[in-house]
Gaussian input, Z-matrix of N, CA and C with variables (Angstrom, degrees):
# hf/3-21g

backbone

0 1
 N
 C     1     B1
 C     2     B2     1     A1
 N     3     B3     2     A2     1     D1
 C     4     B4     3     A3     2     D2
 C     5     B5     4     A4     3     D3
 N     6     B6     5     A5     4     D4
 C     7     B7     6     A6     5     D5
 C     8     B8     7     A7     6     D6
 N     9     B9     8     A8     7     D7
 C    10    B10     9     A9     8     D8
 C    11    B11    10    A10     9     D9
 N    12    B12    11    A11    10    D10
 C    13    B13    12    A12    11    D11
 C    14    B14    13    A13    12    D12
 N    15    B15    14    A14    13    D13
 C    16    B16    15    A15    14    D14
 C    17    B17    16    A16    15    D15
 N    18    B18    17    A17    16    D16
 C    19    B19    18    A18    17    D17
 C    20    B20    19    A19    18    D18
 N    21    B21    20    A20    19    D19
 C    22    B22    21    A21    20    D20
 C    23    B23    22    A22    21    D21
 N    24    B24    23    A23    22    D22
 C    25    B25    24    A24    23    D23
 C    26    B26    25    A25    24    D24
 N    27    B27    26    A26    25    D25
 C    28    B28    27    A27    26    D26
 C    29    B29    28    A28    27    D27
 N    30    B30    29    A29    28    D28
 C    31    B31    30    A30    29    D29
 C    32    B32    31    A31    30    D30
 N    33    B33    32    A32    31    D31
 C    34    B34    33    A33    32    D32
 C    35    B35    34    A34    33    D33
 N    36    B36    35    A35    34    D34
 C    37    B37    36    A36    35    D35
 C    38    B38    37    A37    36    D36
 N    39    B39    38    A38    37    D37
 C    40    B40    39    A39    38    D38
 C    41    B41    40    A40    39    D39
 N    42    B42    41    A41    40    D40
 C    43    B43    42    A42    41    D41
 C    44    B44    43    A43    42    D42
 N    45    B45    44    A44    43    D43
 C    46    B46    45    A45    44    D44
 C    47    B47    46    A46    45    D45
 N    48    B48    47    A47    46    D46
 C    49    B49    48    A48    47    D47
 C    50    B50    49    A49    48    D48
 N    51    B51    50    A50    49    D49
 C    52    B52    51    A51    50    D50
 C    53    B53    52    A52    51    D51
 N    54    B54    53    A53    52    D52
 C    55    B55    54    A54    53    D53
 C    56    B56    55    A55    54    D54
 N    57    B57    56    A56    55    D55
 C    58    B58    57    A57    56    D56
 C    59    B59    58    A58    57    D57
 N    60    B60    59    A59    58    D58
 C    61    B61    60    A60    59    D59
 C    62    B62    61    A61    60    D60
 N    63    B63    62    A62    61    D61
 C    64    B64    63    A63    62    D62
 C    65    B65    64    A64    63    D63
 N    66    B66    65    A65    64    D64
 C    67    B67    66    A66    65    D65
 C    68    B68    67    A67    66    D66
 N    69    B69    68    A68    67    D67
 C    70    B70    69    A69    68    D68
 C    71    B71    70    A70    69    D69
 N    72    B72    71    A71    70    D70
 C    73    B73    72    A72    71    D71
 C    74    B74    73    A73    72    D72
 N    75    B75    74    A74    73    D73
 C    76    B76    75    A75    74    D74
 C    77    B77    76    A76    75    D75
 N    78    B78    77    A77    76    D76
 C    79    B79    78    A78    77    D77
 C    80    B80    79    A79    78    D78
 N    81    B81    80    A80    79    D79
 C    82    B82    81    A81    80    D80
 C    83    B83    82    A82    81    D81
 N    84    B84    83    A83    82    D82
 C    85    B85    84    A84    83    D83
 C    86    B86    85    A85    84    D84
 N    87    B87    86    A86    85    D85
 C    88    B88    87    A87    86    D86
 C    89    B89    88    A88    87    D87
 N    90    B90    89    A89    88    D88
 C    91    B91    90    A90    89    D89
 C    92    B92    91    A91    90    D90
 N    93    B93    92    A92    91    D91
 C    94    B94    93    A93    92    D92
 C    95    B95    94    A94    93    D93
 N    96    B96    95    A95    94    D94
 C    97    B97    96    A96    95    D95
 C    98    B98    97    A97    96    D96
 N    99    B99    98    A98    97    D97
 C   100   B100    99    A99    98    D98
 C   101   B101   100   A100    99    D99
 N   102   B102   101   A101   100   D100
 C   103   B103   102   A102   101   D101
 C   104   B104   103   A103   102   D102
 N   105   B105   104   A104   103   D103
 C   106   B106   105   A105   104   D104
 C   107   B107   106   A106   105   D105
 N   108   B108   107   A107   106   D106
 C   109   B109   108   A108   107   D107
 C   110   B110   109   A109   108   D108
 N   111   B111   110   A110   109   D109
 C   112   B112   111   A111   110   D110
 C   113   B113   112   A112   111   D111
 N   114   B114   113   A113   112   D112
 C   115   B115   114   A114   113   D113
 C   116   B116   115   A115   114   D114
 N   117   B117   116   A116   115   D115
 C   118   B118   117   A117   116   D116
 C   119   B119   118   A118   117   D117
 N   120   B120   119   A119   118   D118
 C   121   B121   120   A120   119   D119
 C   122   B122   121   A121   120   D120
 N   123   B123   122   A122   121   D121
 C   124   B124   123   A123   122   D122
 C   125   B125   124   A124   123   D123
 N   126   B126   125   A125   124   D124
 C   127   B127   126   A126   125   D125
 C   128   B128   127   A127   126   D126
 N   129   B129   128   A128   127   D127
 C   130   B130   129   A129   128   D128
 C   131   B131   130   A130   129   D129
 N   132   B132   131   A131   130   D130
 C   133   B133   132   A132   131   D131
 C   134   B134   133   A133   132   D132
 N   135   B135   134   A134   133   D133
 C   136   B136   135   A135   134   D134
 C   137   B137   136   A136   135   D135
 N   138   B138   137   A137   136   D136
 C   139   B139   138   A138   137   D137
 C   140   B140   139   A139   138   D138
 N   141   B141   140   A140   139   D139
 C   142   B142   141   A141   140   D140
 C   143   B143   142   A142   141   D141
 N   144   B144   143   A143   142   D142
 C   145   B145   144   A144   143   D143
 C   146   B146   145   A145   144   D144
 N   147   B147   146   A146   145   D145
 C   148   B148   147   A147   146   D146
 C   149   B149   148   A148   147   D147
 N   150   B150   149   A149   148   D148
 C   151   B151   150   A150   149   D149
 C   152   B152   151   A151   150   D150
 N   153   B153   152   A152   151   D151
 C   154   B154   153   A153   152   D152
 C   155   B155   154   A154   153   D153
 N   156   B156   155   A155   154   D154
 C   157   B157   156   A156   155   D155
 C   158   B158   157   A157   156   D156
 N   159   B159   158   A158   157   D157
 C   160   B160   159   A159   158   D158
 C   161   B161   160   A160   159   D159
 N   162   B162   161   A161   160   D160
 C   163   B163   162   A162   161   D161
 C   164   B164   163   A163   162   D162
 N   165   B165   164   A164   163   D163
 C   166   B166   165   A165   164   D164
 C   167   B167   166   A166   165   D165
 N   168   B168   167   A167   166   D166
 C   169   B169   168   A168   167   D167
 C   170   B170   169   A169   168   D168
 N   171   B171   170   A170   169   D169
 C   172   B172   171   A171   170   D170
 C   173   B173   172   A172   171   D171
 N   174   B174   173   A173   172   D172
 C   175   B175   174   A174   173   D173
 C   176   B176   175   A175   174   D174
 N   177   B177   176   A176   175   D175
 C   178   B178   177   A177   176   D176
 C   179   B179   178   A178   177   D177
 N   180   B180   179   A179   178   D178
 C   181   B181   180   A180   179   D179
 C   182   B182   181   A181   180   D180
 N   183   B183   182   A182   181   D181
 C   184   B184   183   A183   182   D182
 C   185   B185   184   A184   183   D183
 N   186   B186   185   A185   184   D184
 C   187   B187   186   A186   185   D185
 C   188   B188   187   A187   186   D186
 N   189   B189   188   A188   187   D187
 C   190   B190   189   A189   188   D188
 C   191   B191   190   A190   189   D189
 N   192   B192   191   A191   190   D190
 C   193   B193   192   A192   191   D191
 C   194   B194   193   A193   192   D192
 N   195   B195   194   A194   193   D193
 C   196   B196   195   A195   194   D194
 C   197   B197   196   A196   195   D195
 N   198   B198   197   A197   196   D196
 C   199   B199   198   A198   197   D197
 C   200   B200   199   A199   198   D198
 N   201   B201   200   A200   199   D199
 C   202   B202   201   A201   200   D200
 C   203   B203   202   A202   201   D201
 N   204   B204   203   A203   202   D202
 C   205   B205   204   A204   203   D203
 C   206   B206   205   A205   204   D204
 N   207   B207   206   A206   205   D205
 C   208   B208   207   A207   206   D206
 C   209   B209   208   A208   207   D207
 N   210   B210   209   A209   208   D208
 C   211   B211   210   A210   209   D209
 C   212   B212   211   A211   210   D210
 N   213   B213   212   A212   211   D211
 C   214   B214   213   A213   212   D212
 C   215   B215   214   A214   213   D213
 N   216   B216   215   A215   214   D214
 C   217   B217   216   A216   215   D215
 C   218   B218   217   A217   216   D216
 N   219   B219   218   A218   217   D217
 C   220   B220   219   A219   218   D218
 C   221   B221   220   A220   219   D219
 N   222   B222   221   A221   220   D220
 C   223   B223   222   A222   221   D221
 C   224   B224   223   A223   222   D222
 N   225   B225   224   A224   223   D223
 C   226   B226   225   A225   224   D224
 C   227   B227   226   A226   225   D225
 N   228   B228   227   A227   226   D226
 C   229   B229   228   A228   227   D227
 C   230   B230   229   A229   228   D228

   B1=1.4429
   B2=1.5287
   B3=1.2412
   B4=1.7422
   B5=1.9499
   B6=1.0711
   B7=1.1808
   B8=1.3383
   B9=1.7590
   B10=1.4797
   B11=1.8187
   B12=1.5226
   B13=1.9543
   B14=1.4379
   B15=0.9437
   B16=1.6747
   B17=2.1032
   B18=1.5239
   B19=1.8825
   B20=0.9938
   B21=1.1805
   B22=1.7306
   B23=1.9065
   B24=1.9712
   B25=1.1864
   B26=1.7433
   B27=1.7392
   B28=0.6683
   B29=1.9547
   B30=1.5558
   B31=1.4178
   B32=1.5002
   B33=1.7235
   B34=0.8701
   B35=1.6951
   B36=1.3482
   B37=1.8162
   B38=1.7489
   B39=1.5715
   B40=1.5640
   B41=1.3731
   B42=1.0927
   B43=1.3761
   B44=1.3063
   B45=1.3516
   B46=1.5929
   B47=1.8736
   B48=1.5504
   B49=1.4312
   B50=1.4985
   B51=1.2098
   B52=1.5716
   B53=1.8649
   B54=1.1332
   B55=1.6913
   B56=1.7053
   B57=1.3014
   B58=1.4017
   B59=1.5834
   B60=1.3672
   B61=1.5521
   B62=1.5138
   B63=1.3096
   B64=1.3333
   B65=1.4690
   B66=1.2132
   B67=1.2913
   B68=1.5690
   B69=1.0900
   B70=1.9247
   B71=1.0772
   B72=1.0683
   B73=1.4362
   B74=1.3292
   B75=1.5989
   B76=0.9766
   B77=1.1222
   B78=1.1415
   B79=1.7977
   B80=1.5081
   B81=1.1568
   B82=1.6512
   B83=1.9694
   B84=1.0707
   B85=1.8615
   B86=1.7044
   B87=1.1327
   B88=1.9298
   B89=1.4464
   B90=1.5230
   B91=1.5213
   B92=1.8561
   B93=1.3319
   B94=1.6720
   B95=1.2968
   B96=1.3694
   B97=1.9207
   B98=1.2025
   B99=1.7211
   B100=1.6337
   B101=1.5590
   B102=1.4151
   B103=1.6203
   B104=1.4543
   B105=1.1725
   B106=1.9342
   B107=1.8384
   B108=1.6458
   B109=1.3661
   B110=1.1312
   B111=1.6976
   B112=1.8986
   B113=1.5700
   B114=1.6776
   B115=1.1165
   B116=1.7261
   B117=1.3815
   B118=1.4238
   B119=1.8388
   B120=1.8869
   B121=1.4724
   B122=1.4461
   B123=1.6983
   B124=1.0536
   B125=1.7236
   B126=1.6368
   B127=1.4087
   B128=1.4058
   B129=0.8435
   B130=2.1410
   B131=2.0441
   B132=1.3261
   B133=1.5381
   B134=1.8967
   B135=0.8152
   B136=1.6157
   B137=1.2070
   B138=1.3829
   B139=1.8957
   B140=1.4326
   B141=1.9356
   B142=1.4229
   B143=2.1875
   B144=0.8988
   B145=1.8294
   B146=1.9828
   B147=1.2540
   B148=1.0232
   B149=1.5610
   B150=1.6080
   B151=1.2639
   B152=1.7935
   B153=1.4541
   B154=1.2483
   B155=1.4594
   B156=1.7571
   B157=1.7411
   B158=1.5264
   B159=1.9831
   B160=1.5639
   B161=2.0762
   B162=1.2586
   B163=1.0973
   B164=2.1058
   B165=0.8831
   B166=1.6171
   B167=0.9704
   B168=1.4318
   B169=1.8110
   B170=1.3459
   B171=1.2606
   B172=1.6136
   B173=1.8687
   B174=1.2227
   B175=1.3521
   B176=1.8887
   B177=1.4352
   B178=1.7531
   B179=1.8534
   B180=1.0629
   B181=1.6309
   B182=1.7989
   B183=1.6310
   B184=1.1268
   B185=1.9279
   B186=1.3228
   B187=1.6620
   B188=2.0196
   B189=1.7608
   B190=1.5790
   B191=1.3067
   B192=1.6054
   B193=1.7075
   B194=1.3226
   B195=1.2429
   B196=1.5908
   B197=1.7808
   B198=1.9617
   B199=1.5152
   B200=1.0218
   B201=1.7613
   B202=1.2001
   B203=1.3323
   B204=1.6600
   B205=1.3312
   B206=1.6562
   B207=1.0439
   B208=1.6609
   B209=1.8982
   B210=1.4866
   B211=1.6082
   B212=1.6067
   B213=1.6938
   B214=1.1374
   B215=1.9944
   B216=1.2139
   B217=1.3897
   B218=1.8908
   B219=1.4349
   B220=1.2685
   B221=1.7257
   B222=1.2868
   B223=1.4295
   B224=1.5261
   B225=1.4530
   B226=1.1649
   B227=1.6329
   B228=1.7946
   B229=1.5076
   B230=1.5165
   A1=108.81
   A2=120.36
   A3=133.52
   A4=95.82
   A5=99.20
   A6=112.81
   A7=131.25
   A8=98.40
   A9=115.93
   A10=94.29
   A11=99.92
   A12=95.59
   A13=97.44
   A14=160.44
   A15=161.97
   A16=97.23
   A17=100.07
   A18=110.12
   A19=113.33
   A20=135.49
   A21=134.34
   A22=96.60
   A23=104.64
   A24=109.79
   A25=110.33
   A26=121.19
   A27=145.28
   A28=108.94
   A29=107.07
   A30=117.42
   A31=101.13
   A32=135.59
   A33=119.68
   A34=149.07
   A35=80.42
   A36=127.01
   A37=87.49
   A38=100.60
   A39=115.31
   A40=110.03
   A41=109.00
   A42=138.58
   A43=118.95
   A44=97.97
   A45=127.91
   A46=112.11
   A47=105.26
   A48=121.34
   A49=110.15
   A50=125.23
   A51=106.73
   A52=105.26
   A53=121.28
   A54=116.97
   A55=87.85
   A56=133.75
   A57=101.90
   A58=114.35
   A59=132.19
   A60=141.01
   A61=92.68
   A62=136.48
   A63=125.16
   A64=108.41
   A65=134.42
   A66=131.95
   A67=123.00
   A68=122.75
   A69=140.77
   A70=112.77
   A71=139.48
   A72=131.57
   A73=126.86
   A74=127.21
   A75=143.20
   A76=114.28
   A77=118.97
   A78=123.55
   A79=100.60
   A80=116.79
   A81=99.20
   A82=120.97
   A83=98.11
   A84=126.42
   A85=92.32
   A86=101.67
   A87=94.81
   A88=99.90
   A89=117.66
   A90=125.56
   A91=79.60
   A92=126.99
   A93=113.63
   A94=104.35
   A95=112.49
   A96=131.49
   A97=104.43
   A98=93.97
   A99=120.73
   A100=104.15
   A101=102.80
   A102=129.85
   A103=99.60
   A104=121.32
   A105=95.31
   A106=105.86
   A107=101.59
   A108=110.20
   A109=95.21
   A110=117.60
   A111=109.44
   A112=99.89
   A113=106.54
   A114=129.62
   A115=112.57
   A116=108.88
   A117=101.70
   A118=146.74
   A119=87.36
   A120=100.73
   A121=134.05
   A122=113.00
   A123=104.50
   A124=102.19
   A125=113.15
   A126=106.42
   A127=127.18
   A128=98.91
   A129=127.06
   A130=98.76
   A131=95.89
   A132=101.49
   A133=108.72
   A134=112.78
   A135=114.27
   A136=124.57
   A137=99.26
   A138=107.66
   A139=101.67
   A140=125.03
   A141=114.12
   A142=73.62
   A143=115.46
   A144=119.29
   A145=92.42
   A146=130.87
   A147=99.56
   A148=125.59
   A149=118.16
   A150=139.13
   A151=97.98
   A152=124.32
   A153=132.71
   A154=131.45
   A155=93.24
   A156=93.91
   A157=107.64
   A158=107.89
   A159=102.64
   A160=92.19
   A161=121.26
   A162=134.99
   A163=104.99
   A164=118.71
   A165=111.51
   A166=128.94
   A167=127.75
   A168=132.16
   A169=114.82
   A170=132.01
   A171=154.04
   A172=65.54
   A173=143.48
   A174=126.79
   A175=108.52
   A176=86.92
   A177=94.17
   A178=96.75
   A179=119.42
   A180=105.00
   A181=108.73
   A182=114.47
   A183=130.63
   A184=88.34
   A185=95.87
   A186=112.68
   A187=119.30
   A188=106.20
   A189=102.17
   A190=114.96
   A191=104.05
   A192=112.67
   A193=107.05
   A194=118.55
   A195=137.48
   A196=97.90
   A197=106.03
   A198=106.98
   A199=113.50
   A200=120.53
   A201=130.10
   A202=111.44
   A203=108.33
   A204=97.52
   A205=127.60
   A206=100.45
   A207=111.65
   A208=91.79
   A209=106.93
   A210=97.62
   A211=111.32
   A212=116.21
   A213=103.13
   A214=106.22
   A215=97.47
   A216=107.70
   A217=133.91
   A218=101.53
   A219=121.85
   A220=97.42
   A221=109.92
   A222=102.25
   A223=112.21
   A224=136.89
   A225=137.48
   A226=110.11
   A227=103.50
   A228=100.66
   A229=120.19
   D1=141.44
   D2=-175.45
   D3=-85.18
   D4=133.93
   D5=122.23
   D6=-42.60
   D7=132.71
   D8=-179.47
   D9=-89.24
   D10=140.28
   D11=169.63
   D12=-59.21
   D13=-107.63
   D14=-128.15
   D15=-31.16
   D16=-59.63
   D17=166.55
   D18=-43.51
   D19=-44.72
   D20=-145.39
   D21=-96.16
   D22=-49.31
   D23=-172.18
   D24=-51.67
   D25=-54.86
   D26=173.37
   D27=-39.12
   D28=-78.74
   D29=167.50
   D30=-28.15
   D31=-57.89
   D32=-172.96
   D33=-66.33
   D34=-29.64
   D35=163.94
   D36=-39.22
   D37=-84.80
   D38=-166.36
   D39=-28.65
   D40=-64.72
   D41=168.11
   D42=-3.08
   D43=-90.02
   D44=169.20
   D45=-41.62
   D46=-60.56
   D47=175.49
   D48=-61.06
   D49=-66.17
   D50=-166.28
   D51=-113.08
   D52=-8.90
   D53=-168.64
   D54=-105.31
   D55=-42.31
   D56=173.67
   D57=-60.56
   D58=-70.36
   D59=-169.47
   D60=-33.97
   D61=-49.25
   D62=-173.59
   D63=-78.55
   D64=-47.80
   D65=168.20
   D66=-44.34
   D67=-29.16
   D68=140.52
   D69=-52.16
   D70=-93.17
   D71=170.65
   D72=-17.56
   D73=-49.80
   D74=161.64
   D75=-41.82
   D76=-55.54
   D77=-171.69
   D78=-92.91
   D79=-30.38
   D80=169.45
   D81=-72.31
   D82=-17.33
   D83=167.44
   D84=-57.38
   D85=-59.06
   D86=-141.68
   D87=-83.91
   D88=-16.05
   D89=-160.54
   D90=-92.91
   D91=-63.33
   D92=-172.50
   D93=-72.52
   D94=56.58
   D95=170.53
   D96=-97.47
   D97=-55.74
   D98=-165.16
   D99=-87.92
   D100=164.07
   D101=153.44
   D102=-20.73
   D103=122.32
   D104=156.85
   D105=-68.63
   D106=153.53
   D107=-159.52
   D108=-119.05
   D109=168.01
   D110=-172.14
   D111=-61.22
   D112=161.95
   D113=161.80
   D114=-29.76
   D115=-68.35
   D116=175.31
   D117=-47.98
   D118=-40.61
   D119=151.68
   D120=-59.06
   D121=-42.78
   D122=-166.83
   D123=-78.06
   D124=-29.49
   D125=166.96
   D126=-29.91
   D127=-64.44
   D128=-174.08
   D129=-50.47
   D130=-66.91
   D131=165.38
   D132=-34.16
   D133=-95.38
   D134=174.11
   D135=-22.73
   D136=-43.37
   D137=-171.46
   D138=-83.36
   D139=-19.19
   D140=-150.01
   D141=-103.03
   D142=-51.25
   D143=-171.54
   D144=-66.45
   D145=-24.40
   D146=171.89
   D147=-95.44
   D148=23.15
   D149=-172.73
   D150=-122.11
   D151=-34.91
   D152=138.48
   D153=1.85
   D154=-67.38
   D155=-155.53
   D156=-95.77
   D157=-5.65
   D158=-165.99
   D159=-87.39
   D160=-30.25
   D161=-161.95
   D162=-52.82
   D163=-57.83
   D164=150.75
   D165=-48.25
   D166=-27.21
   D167=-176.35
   D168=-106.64
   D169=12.11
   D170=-129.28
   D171=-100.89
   D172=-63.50
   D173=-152.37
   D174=-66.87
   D175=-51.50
   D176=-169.59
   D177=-61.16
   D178=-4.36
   D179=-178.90
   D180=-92.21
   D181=-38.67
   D182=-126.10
   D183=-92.62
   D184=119.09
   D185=-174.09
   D186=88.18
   D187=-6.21
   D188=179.86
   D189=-33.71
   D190=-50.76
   D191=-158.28
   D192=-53.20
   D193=-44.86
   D194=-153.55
   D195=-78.68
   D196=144.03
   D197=174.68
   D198=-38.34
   D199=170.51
   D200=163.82
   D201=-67.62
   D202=140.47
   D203=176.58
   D204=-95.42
   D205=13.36
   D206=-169.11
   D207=-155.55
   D208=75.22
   D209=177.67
   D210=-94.60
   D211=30.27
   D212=-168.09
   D213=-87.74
   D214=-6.06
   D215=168.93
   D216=-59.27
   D217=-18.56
   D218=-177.89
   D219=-123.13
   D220=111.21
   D221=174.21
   D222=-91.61
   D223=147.33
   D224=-154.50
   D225=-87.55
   D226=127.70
   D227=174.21
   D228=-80.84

């Protein structure tokens, strides 16, 4: 089943606001587990977990920016 745009925009909202800031934390948690590792590793780490977390949500993101495509649902005040 699709997502409605108003769901997805919203879902994404959430998203951004409270599931990214925790998804940071998280990975900044598990990385001051370890050794700190050279500069370059720990780069790659960050860059590869912050390419990670959009890859499941790739739907609820994909078209937010763009008008509604069916705005006959909201009639205009």
């Amino acid at each position: 089943m699709a997502l409605k745009y108003k769901t997805r925009r919203r879902l994404a909202l959430l998203v951004l606001l409270i599931g990214l800031p925790l998804y940071i934390g998280l990975a900044l948690y598990i990385i001051s587990l370890f050794d700190r590792p050279s500069l370059w590793v720990e780069f790659a780490v960050y860059v590869g977990l912050g390419f990670l977390w959009m890859l499941p949500l790739r739907s609820v993101f994909l078209g937010v920016g763009q008008a509604d495509p069916d705005p006959s649902e909201d009639p205009p005040k």
